[in-house]
Structure formats: C-alpha cells, structure tokens
C-alpha positions, 0 to 999 in steps of 0.5 A: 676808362681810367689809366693807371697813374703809373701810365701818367706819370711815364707819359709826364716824365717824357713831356718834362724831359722833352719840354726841358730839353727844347727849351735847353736847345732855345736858351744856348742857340737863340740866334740859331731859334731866332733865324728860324722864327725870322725866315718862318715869319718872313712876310707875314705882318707881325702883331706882336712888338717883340723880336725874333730874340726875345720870342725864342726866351719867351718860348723857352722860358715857356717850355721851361715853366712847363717842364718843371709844371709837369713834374709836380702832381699839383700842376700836372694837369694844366701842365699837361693841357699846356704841352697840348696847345704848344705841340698842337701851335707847333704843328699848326706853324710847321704846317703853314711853312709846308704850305707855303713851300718852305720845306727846306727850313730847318724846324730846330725840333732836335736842336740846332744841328739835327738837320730836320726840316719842315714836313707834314711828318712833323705834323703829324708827329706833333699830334700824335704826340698831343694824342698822348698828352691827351691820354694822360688827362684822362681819368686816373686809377691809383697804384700802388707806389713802390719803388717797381711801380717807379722803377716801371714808370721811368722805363715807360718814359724812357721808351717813349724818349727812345721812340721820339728820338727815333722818330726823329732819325726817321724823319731825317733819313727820309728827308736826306734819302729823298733829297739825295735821290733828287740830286740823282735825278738831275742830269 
C-alpha cells in the first residue's frame, strides 16, 4: 500500500509543529517540567547522573532536533521513527504513573497551565498517535507538487492540530466533570 506523499507531508507538519511546541512548552517553563519529572520519579532508584532541570533541556532540545528533522525530506524518516519511540516512552511513562496511583499528576502534555493529568486517555492517545507516525512510514507514491497539493497538505496538518487540540480539551473536560462529580458525591 502506498500513501500519496501529500498525506506524509500533512502528518510531518502536525509532528514538527507538535514537536516544536512541546519543546517551546519545556525551554520557558523547565521548573514547571522538572517538578513533574521529580514527583513522576519520586522513589524509584535513578541511573542516570543528571537532574530533573537538565533532563527537561535535554528533552526538549531532543524535541527540538526532531521538529526541525521532520521537516526536511532527507531526515524524515528517522525523524519520524524518532516521534514514534518518544510518543510510545511518553505513553509507557504515563501509564506506570496511572499504575502507580498517580492520577492526580499534572502530565504537562498542552503545556504548563492545560490542567491535564495523567490517564490511560493519555495513553491511548499517544499511541494512536504513533499509529499515524507509522503511517507515514509507509511506502509513498509521488504527486504532483502544486501549490493546491501545498495548500491541501497544510490543511490536512491543520485538521490533525485541531483534532489533537481537541482531544486534549476532551480529556480535560472528562477529568474535571468526573473530579467534580466526586466532590458531589462526598456528604
């Protein structure tokens, strides 16, 4: 099965602009990162000799690299692996914390103030996004590149922003609806 390369190209802009905006999320709040990554890693023995602060850089420069791989067809391909093994870390890491209990931890997934906490929602959303990455691996068949195929790619990569944005909402709306029918609940 080949998949027009218009397709790739859409899916590769929603990466690198996903990609680029995590890691713009990370460099302007890394106290708001590294307070996650230390309440996430609370008890558990560490490995590595480097700090919750310089894992949140390190991570986002990693995004970074990736955003900007994404968007050259050289690269793309290892870019896209790239956003597949971080999506598929991110929903093994956010599904030990649902594991653990640690629900009521802020995931940092829309940036610092989205309000999202950790959930098998999550998961599964990073893997369905994964899915997609895989799709663009796929073979590719060539089409012409005029400026309607361009104008279709960017809209293509718009959807998908739109439906991860609301996604997200999604997931925030469930969360608060069921945390306040909790408190409901309490006499």
């Amino acid at each position: 099965m080949a998949m027009p390369d218009i397709l790739i190209d859409s899916i590769a802009l929603f990466f690198a602009g996903l990609f680029a905006l995590a890691a713009y999320h990370k460099f302007r709040s890394p106290g708001h990162f590294s307070s996650i990554m230390g309440q996430s890693l609370y008890g558990i023995p560490r490995r590595m000799p480097i700090s919750d602060h310089a894992a949140v850089y390190l991570l986002a420069l990693i995004e970074t690299v990736v955003a900007i791989a994404m968007l050259l067809p050289a690269s793309r391909t290892l870019a896209m692996a790239a956003v597949i093994i971080l999506l598929l870390i991110y929903a093994l890491f956010i599904g030990l914390q649902v594991r653990q209990g640690k629900q009521a931890l802020d995931c940092g997934c829309a940036g610092p103030s989205s309000g999202i906490l950790m959930s098998t929602h999550l998961v599964w959303r990073n893997l369905i996004c994964a899915g997609l990455a895989g799709l663009a691996l796929l073979p590719t068949q060539a089409v012409e590149s005029t400026p309607a195929a361009v104008a279709a790619a960017v809209c293509m990569a718009a959807f998908l922003v739109a439906t991860y944005h609301c996604s997200n909402q999604l997931i925030a709306n469930a969360q608060k609806i069921s945390t306040q029918r909790l408190a409901a609940a309490r006499p």
